[in-house]
N, C-alpha and C positions, 0 to 999 in steps of 0.2 A: 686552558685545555678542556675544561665542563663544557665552557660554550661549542667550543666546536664538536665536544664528544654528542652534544645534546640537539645539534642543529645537522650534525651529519646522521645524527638517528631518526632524524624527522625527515630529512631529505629521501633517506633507504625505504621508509617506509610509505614514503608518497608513491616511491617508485614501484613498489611490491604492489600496494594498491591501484595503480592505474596504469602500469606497462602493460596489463594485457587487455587493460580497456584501449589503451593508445594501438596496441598491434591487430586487434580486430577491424578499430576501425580502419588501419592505414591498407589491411588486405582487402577491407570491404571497394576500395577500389580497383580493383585486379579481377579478371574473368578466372583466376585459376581457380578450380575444385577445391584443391587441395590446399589449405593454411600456412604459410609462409611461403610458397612458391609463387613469385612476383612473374605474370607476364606482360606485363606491358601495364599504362592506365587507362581505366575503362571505368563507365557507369552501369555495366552491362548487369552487372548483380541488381542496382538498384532498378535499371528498368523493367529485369526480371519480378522483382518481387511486386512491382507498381500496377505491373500487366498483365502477371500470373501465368509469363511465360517460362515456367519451371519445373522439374521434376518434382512430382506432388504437392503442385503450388497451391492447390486449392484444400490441400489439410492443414496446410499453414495459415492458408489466408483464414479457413475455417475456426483454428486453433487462436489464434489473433483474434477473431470478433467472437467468438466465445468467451477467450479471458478478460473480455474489455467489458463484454455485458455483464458477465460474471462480478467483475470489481468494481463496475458502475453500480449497480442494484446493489451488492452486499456494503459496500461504504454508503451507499447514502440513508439504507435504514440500520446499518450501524451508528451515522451518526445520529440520526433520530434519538433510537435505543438508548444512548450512551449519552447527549445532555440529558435525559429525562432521568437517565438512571442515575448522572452527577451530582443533580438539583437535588435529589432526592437523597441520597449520600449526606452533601452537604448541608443539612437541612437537621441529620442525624446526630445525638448529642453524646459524647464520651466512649465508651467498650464500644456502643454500637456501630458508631461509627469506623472505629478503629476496627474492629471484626469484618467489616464489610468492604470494609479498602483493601484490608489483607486479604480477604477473598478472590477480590476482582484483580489482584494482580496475580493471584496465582497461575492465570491462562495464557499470561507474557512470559513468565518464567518454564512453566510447562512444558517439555521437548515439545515439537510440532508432531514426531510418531506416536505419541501416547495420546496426543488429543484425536489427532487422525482414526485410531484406534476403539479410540473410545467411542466415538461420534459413529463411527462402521458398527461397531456392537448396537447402539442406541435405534440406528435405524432399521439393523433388523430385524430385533427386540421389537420394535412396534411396526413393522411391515412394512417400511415405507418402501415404494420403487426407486431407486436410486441414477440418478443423473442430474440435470439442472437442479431440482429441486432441494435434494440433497447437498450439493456442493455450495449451493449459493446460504441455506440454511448453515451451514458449516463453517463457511468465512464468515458470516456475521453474527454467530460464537463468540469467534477468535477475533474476531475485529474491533467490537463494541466494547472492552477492556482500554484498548488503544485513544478513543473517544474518553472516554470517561477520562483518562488519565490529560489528557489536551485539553479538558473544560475544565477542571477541578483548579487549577491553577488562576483561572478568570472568576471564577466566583469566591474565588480568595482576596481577589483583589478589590469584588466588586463593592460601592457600598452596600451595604444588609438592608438598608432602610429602605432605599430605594423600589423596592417591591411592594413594604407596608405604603409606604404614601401614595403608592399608585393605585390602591385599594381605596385608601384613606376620602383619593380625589374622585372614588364612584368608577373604577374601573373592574372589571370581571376579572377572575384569576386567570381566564384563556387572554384577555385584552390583555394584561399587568405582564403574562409572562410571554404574547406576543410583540408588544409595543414596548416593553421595559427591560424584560432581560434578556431576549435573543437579540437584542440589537447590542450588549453590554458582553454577550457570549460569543458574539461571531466570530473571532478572531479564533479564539480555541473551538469552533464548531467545524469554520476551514481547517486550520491545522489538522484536528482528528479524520476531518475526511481525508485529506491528503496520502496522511498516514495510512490511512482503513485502506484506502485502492490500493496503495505501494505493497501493502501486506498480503493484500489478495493477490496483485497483480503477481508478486514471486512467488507465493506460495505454491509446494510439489506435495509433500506429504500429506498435507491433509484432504485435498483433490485428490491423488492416487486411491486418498480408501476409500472414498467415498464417491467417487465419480460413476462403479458401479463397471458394470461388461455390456454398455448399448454404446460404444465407440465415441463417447465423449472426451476429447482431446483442447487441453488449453495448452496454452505456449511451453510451459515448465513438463509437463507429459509428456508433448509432443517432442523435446529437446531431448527429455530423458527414452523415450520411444527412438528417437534417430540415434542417441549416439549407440546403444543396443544394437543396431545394425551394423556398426562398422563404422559410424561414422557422421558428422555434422552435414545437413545441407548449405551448399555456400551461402544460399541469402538470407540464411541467418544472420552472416555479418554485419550487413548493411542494418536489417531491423533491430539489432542489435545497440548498432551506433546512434540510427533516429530514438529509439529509445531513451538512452541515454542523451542525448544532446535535451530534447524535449526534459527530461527530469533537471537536467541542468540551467535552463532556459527558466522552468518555471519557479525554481530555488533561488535563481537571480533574481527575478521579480519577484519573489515575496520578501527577499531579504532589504532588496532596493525599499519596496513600498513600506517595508518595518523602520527601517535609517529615518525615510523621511518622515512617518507618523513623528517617530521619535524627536528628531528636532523640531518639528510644529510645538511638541509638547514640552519641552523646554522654553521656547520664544515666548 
């Protein structure tokens, strides 16, 4: 009776978690407006959104290459930030370093309206003009925690030595830690990036404070912008579902490419 009590509570909850990913996508085939009412099957949402032949297709399509520039820039000098900040950590000996771990997770556990908040006071406290500049400064805050925590794990593992002997053999501290540990880190350098975009990419509250009043609109704004009106744009659904299918595509292939390292490294 545990077994099935235990495997019918993992089934309930598969379901809770992706019936309404599964119902998005199944209406994103239907021209209806309106969410659950089925007329017929069509691509007509997707070639809506593909062509920008839509009611305010171009705050979407807008909203879309904003959050992407957005989460591309802010993860990738997040992960910069966050090995350099890890190495650095790691490097650290006893309190200290326990002091500063505990710090840097503090911005993961942190509601997202409190940093949002805080980040809004800080800019206008020092003057800053608020939109791209702000937002993107803002996610790689919050991001660069996420990195640190996805390399600490590889320099745990790595050897220690291997840094002094690269010195040892006449190499530069930029040579040693370009040629010897980013090649030994990359693994937790992708993963934190990975992370840092996904983080950006859904992130609403801390863009709402900060985004500022010069009509700067990324996906999660612009979503919480539409449904204030009444109501979702259909082809939402469709980019909703390419989204998801793409985060699921590229989780198979790193999980695949992880399997098979793994057995390389067993043989």
């Amino acid at each position: 009776m545990k077994k099935i009590l235990a495997k019918a509570y993992i089934w309930v909850l598969l379901i809770v978690l992706y019936a309404p990913i599964v119902f998005i996508a199944v209406f994103s085939f239907t021209e209806s407006r309106v969410l659950g009412s089925w007329q017929g099957f069509s691509f007509k949402l997707y070639e809506n959104l593909f062509t920008g032949g839509m009611q305010g297709g171009i705050s979407l399509i807008s909203a879309v290459n904003n959050t992407l520039l957005i989460a591309g820039i802010s993860a990738a000098v997040a992960t910069l930030l966050g090995t350099v900040a890890a190495i650095g950590i790691f490097n650290l000996k006893g309190g200290k370093r326990k002091a500063i771990t505990f710090l840097n997770n503090i911005p993961m556990i942190n509601p997202d309206v409190i940093t949002g908040v805080s980040l809004f006071l800080l800019f206008v406290f020092l003057g800053f003009s608020q939109g791209y500049t702000t937002v993107i400064l803002a996610h790689i805050t919050f991001c660069t925690p996420y990195v640190v925590l996805s390399v600490m794990p590889k320099l745990t593992q790595m050897n220690p030595n291997i840094y002094e002997a690269a010195l040892d053999l006449g190499a530069t501290p930029a040579q040693a830690l370009r040629k010897v540990m980013i090649p030994e880190l990359r693994p937790g350098m992708i993963s934190g990036f990975i992370l840092a975009f996904t983080m950006s990419l859904d992130d609403f509250a801390v863009t709402f404070f900060t985004r500022g009043s010069q009509g700067l609109e990324t996906l999660s704004t612009y979503i919480y912008t539409d449904a204030r009106k009444g109501g979702l744009t259909p082809e939402l659904r469709p980019l909703m579902t390419i989204i998801f299918l793409v985060i699921l595509v590229l989780l198979l292939v790193i999980n695949l490419r992880k399997d098979n390292l793994n057995r390389k490294a067993v043989k």
